[in-house]
Backbone as XML, in Angstrom:
<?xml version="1.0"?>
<chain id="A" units="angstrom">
  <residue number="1" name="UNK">
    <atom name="N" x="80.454" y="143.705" z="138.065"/>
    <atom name="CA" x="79.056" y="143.735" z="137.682"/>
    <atom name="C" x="78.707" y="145.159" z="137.258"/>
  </residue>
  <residue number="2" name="UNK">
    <atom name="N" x="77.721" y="145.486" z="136.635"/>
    <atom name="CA" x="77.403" y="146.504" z="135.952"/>
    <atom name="C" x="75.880" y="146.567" z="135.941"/>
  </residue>
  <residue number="3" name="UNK">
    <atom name="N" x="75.668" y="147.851" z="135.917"/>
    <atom name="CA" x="73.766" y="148.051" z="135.961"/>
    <atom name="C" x="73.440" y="149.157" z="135.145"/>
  </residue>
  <residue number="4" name="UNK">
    <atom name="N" x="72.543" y="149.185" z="134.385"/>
    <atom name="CA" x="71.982" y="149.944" z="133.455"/>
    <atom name="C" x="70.496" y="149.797" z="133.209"/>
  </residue>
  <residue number="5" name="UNK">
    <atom name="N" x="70.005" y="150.844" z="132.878"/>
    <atom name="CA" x="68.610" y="150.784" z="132.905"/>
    <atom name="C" x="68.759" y="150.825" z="131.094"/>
  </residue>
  <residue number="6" name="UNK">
    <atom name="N" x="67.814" y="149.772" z="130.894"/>
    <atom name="CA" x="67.671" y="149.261" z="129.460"/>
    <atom name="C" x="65.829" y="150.250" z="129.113"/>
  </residue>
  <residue number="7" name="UNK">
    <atom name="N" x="65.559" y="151.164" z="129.714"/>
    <atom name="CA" x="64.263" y="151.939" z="129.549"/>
    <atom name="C" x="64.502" y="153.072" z="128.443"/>
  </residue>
  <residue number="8" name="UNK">
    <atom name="N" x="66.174" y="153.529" z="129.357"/>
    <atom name="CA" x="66.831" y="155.123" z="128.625"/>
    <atom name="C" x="67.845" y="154.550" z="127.156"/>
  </residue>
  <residue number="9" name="UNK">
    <atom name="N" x="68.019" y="153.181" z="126.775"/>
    <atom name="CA" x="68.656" y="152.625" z="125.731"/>
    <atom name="C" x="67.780" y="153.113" z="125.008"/>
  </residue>
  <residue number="10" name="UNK">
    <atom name="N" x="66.260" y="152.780" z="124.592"/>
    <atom name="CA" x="65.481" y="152.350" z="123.177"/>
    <atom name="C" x="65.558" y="153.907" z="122.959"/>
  </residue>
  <residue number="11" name="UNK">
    <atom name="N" x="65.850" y="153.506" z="120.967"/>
    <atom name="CA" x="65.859" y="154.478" z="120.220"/>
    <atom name="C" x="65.615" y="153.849" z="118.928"/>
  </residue>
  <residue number="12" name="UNK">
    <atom name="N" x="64.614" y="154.502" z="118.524"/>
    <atom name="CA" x="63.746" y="154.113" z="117.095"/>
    <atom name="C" x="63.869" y="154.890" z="115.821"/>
  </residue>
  <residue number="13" name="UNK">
    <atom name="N" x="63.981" y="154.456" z="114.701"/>
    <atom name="CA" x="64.615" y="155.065" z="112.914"/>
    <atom name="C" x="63.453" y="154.676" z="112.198"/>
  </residue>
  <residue number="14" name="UNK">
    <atom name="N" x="62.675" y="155.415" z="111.502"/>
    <atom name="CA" x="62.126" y="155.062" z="110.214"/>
    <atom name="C" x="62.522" y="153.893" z="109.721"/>
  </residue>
  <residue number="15" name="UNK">
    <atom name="N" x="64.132" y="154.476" z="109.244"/>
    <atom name="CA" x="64.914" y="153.745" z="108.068"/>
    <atom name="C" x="64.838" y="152.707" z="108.149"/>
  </residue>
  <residue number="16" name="UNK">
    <atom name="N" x="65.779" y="151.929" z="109.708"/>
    <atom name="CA" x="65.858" y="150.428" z="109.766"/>
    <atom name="C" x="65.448" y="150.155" z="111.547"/>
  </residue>
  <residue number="17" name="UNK">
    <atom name="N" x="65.471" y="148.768" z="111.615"/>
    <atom name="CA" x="66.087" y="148.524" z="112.729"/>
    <atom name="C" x="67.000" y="148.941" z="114.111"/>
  </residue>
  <residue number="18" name="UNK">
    <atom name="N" x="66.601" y="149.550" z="115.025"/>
    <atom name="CA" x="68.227" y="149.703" z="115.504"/>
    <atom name="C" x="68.203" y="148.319" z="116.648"/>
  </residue>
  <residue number="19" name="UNK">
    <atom name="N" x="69.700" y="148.695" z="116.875"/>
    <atom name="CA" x="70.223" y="147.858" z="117.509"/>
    <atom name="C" x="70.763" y="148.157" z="118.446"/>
  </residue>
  <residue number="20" name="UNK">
    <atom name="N" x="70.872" y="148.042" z="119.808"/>
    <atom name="CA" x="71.614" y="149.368" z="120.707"/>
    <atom name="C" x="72.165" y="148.595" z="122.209"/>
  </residue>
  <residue number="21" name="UNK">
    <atom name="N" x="73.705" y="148.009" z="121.974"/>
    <atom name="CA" x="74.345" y="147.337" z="123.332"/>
    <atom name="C" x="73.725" y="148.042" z="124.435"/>
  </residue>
  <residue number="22" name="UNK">
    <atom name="N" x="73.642" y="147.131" z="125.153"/>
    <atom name="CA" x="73.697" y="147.050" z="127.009"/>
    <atom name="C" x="74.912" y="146.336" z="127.913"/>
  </residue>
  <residue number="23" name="UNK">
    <atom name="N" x="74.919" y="145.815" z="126.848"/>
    <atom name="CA" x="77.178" y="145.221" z="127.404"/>
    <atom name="C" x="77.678" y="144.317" z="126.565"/>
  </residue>
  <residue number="24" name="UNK">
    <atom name="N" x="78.893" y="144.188" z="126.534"/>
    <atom name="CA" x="79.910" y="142.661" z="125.818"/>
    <atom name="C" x="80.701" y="143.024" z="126.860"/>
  </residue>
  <residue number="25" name="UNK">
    <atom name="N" x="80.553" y="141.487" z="127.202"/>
    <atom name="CA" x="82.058" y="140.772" z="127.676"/>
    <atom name="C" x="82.512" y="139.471" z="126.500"/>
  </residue>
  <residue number="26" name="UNK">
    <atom name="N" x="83.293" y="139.287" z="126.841"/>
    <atom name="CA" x="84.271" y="138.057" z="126.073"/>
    <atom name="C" x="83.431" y="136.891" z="125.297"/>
  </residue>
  <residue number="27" name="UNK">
    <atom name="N" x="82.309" y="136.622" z="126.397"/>
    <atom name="CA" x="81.501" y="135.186" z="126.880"/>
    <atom name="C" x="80.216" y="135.504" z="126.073"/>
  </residue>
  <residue number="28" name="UNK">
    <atom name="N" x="79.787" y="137.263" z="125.829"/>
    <atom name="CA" x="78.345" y="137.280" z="125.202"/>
    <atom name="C" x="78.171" y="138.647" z="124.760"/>
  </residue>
  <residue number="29" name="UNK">
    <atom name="N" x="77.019" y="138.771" z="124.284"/>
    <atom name="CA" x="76.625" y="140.202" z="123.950"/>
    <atom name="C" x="74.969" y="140.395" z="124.843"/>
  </residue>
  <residue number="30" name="UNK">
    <atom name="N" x="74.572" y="141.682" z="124.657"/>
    <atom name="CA" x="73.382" y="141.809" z="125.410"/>
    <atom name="C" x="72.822" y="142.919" z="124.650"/>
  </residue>
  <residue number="31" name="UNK">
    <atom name="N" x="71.610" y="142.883" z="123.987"/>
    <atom name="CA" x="71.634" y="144.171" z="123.053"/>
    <atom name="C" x="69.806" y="144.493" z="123.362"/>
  </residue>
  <residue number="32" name="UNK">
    <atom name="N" x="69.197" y="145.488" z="123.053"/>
    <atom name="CA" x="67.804" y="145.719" z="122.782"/>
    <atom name="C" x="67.615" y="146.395" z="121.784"/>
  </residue>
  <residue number="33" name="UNK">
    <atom name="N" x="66.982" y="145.515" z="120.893"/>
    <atom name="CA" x="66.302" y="145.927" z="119.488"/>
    <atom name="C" x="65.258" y="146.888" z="119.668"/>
  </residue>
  <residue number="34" name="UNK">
    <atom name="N" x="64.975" y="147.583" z="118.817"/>
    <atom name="CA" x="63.777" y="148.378" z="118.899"/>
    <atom name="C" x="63.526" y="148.816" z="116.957"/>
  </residue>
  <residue number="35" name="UNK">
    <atom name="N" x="62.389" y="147.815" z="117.609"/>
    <atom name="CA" x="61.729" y="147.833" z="115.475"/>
    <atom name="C" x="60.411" y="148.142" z="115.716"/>
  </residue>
  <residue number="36" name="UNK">
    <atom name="N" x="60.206" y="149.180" z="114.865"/>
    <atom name="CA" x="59.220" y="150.088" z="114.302"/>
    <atom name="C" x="57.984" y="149.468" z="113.424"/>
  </residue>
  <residue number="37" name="UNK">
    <atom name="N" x="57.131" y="149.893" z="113.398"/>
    <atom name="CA" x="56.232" y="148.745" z="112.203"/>
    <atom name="C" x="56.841" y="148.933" z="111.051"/>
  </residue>
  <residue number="38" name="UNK">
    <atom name="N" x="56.516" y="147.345" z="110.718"/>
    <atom name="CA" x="57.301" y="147.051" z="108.978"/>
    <atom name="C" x="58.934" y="146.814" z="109.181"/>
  </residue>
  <residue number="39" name="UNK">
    <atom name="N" x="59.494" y="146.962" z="110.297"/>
    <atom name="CA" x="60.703" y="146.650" z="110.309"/>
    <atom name="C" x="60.895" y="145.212" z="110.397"/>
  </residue>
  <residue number="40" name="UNK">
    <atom name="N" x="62.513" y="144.629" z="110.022"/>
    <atom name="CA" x="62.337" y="142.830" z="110.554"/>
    <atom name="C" x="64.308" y="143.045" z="110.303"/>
  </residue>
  <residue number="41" name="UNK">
    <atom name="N" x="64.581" y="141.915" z="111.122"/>
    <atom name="CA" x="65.755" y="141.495" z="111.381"/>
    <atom name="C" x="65.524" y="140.021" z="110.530"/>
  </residue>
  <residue number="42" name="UNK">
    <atom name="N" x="66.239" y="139.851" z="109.050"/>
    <atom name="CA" x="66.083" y="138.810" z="108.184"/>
    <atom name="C" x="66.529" y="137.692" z="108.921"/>
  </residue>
  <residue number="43" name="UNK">
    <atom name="N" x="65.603" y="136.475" z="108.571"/>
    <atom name="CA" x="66.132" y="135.709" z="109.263"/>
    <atom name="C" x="67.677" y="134.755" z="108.660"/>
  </residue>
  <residue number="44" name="UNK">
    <atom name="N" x="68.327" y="134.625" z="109.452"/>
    <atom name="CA" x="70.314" y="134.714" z="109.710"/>
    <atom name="C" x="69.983" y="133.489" z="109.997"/>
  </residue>
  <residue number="45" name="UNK">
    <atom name="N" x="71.046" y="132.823" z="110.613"/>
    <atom name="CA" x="71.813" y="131.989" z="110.985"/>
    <atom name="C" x="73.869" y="132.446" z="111.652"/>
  </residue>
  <residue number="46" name="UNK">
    <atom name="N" x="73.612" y="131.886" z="112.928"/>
    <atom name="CA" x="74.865" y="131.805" z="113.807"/>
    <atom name="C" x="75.481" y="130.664" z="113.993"/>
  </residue>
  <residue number="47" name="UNK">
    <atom name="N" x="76.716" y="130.025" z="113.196"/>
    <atom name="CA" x="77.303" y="128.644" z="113.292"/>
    <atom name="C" x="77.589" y="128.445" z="114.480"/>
  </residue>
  <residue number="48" name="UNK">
    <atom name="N" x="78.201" y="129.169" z="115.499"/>
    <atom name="CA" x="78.883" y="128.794" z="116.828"/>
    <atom name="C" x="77.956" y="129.504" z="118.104"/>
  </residue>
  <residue number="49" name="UNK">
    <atom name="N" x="76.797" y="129.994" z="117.881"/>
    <atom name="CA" x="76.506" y="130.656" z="118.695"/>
    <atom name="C" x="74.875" y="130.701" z="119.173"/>
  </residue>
  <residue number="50" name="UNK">
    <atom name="N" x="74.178" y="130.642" z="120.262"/>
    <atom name="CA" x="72.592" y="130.401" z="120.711"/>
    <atom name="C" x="72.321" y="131.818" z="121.085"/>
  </residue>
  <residue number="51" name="UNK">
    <atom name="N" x="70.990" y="132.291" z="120.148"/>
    <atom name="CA" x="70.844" y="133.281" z="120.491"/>
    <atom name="C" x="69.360" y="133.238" z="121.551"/>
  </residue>
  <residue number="52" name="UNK">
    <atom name="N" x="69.220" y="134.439" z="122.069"/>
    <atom name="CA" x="67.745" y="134.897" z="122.501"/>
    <atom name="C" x="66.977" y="135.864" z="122.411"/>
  </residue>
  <residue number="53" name="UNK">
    <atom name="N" x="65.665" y="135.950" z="122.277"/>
    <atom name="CA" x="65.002" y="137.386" z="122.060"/>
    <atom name="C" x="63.829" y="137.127" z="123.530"/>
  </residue>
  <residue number="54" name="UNK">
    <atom name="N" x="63.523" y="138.621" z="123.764"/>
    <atom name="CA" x="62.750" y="138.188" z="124.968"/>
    <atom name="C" x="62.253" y="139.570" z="125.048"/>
  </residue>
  <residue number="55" name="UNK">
    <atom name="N" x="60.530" y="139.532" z="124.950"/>
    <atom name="CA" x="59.874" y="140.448" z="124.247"/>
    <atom name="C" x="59.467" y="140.915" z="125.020"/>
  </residue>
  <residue number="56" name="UNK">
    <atom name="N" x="59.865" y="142.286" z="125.346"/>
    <atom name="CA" x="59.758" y="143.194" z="126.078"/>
    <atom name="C" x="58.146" y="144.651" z="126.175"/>
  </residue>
  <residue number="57" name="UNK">
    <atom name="N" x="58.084" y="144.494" z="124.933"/>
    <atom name="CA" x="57.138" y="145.391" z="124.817"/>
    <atom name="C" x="56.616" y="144.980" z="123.196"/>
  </residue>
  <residue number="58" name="UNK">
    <atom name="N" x="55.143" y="145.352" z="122.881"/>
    <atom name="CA" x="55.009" y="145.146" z="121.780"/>
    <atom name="C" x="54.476" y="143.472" z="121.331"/>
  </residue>
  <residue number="59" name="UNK">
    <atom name="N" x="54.289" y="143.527" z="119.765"/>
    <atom name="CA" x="54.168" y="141.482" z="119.197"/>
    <atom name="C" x="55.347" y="142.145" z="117.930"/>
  </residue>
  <residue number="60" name="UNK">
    <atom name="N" x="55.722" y="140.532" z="118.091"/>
    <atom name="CA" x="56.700" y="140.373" z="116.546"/>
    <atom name="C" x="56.108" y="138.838" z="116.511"/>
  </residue>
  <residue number="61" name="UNK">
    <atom name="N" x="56.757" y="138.847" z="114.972"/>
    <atom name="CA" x="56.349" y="137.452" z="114.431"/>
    <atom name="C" x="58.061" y="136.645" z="114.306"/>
  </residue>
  <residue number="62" name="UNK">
    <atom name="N" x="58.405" y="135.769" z="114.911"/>
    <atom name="CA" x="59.372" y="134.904" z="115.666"/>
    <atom name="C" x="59.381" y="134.208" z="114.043"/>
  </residue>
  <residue number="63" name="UNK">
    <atom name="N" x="60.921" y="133.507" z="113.787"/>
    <atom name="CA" x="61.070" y="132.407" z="113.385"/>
    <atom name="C" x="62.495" y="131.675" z="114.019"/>
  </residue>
  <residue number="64" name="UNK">
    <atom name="N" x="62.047" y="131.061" z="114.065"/>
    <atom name="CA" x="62.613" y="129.565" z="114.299"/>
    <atom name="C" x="63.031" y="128.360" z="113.819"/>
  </residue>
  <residue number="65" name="UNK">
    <atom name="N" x="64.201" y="127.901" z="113.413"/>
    <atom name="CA" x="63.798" y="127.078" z="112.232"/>
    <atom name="C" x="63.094" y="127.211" z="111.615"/>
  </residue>
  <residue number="66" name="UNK">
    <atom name="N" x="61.782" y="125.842" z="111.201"/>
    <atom name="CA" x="61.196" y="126.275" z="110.798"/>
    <atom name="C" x="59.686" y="126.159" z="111.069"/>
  </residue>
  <residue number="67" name="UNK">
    <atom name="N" x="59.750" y="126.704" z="112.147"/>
    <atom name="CA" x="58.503" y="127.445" z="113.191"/>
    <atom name="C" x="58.224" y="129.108" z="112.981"/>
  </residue>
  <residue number="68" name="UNK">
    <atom name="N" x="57.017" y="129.334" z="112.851"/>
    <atom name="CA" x="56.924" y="130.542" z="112.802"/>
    <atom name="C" x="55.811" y="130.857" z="114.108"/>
  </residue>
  <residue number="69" name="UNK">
    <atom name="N" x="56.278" y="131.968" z="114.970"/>
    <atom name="CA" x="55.297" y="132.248" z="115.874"/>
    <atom name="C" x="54.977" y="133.782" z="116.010"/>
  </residue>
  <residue number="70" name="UNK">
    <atom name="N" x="54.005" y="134.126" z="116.566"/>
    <atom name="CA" x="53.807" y="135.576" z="116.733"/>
    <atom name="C" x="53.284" y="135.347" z="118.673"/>
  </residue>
  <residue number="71" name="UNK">
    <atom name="N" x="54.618" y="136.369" z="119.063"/>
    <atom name="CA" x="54.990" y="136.316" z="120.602"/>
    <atom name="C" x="54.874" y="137.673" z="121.198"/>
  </residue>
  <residue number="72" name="UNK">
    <atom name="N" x="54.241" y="138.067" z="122.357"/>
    <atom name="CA" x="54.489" y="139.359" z="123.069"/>
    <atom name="C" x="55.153" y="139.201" z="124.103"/>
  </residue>
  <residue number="73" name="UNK">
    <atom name="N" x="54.506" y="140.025" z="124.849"/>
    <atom name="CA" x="55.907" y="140.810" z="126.093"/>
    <atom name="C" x="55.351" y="139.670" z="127.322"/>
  </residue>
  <residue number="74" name="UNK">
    <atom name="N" x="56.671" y="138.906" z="127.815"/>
    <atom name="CA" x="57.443" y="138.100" z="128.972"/>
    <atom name="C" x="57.648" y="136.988" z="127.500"/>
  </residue>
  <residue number="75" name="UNK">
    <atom name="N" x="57.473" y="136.772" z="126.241"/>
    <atom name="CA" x="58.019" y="135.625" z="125.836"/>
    <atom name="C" x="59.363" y="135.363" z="125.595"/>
  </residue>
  <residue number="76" name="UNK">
    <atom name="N" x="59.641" y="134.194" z="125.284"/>
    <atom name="CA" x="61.073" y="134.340" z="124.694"/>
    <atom name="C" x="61.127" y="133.206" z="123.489"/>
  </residue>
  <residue number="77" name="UNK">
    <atom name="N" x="62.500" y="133.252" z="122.284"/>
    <atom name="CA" x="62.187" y="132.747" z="121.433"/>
    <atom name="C" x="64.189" y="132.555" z="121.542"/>
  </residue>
  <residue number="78" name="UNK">
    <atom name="N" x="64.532" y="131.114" z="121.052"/>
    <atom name="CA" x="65.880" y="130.894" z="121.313"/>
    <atom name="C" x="66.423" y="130.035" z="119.647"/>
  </residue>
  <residue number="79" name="UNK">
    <atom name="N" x="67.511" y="130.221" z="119.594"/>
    <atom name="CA" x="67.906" y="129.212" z="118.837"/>
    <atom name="C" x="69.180" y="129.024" z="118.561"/>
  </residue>
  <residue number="80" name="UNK">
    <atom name="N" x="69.150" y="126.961" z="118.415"/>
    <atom name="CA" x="70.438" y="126.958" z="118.724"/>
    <atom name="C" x="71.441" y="127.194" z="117.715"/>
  </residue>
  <residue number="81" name="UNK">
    <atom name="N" x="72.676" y="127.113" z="117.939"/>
    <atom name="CA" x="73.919" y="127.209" z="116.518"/>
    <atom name="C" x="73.468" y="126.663" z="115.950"/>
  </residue>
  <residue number="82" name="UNK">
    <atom name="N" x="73.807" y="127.791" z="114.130"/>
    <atom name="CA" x="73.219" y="127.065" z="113.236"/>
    <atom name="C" x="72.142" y="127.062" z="112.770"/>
  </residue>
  <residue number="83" name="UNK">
    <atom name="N" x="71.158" y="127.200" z="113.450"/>
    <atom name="CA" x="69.316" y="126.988" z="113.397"/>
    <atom name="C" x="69.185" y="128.269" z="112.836"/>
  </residue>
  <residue number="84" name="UNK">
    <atom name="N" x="68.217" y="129.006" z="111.327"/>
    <atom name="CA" x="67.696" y="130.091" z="111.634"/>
    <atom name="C" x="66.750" y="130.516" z="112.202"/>
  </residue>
  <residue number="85" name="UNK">
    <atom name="N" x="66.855" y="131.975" z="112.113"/>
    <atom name="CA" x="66.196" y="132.737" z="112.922"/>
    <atom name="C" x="65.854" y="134.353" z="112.672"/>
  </residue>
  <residue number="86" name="UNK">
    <atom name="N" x="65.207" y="134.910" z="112.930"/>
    <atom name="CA" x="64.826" y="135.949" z="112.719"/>
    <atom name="C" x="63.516" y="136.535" z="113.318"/>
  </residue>
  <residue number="87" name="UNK">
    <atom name="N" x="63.086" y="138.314" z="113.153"/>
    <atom name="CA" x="62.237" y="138.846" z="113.872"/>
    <atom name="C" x="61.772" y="139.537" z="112.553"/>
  </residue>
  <residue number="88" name="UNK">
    <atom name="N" x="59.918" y="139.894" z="112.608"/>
    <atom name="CA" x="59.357" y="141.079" z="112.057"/>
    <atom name="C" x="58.177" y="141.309" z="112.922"/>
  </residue>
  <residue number="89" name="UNK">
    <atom name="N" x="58.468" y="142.706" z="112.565"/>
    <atom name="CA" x="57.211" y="143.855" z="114.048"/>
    <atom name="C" x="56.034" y="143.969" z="112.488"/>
  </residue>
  <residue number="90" name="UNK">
    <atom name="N" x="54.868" y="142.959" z="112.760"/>
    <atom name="CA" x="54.006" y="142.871" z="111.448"/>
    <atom name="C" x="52.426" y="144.465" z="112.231"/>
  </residue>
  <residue number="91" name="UNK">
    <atom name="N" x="52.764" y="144.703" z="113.514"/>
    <atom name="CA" x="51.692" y="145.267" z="113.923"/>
    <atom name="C" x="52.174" y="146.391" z="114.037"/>
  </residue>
  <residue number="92" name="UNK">
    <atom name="N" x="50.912" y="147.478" z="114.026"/>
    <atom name="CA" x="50.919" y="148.881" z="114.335"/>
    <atom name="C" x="51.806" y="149.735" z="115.217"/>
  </residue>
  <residue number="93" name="UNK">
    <atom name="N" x="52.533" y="149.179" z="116.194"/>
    <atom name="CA" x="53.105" y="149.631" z="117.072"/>
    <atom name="C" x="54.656" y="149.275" z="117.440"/>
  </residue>
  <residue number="94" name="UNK">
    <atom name="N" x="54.908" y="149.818" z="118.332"/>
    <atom name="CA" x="56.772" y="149.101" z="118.886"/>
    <atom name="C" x="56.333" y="147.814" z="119.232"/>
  </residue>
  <residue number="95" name="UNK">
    <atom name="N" x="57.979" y="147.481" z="118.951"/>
    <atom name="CA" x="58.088" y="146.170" z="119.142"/>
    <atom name="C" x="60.012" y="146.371" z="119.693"/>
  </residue>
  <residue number="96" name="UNK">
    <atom name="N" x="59.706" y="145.920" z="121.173"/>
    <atom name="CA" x="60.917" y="146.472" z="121.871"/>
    <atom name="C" x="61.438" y="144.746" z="122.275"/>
  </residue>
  <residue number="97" name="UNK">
    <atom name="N" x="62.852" y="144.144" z="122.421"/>
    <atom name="CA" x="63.225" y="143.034" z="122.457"/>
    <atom name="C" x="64.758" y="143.482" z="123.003"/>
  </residue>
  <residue number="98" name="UNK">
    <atom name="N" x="64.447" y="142.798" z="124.139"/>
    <atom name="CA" x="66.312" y="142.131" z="124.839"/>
    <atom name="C" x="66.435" y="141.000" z="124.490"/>
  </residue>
  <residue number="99" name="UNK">
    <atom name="N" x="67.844" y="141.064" z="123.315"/>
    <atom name="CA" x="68.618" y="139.773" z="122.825"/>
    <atom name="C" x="70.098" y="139.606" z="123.527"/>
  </residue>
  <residue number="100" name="UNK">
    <atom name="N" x="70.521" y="138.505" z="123.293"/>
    <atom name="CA" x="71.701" y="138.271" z="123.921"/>
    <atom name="C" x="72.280" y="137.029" z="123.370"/>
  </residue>
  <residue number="101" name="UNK">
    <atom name="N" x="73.636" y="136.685" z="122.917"/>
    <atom name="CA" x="74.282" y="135.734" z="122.092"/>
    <atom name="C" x="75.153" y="135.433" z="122.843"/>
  </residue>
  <residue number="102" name="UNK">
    <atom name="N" x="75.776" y="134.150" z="122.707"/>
    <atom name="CA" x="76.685" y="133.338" z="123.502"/>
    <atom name="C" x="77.627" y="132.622" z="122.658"/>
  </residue>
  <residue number="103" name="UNK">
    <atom name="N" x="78.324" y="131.741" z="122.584"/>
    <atom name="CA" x="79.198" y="132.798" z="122.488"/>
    <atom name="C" x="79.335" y="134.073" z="121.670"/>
  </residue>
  <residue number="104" name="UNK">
    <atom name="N" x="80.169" y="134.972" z="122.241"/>
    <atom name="CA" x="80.207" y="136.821" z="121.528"/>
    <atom name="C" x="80.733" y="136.658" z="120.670"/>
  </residue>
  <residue number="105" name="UNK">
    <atom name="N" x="79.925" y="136.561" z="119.135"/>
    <atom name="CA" x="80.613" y="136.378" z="117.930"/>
    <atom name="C" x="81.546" y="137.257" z="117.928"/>
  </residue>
  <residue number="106" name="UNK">
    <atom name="N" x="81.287" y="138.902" z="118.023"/>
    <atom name="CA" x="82.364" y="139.855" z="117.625"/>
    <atom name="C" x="83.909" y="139.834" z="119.016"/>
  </residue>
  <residue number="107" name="UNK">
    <atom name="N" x="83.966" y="138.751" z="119.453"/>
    <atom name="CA" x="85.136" y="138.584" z="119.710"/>
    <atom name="C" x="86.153" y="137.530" z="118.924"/>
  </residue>
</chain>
């Protein structure tokens, strides 16, 4: 087991998005986004894999298939293989998110 404080992870860019692990094992990934206003993670699609976002600080505007929601901090937004998905921080401020994928594509 392993412990890390996910407070001293977030680190924020003009440019893009970042993206910044908190662990991989074999089975998953565990990452916290941190998007800036005007930033967005396009919405993708994962053939083999369910992701999650779980909004930590901040609103983003969620998609989901094809659901669109605008969610803050304790929500969460999932989807299964296959389904798209994606994030944009449409408001003034951070928009901080622990995601995590199953199976760990980059294995």
């Amino acid at each position: 087991m392993g412990i890390i404080d996910s407070t001293r992870q977030r680190r924020f860019s003009p440019e893009k998005m970042q993206k910044l692990n908190l662990f991989e094992t074999g089975q998953m990934f565990c990452d916290v986004y941190c998007l800036g206003p005007g930033q967005a993670q396009h919405v993708h699609t994962h053939a083999g894999a369910t992701k999650f976002y779980y909004v930590i600080e901040g609103e983003g505007r969620f998609t989901v298939g094809d659901r669109i929601e605008v969610l803050g901090p304790g929500a969460v937004a999932w989807s299964e293989p296959g389904e798209p998905h994606g994030v944009a921080n449409e408001s003034s401020g951070a928009l901080v998110l622990l995601v995590a994928m199953a199976p760990n594509p980059n294995r």
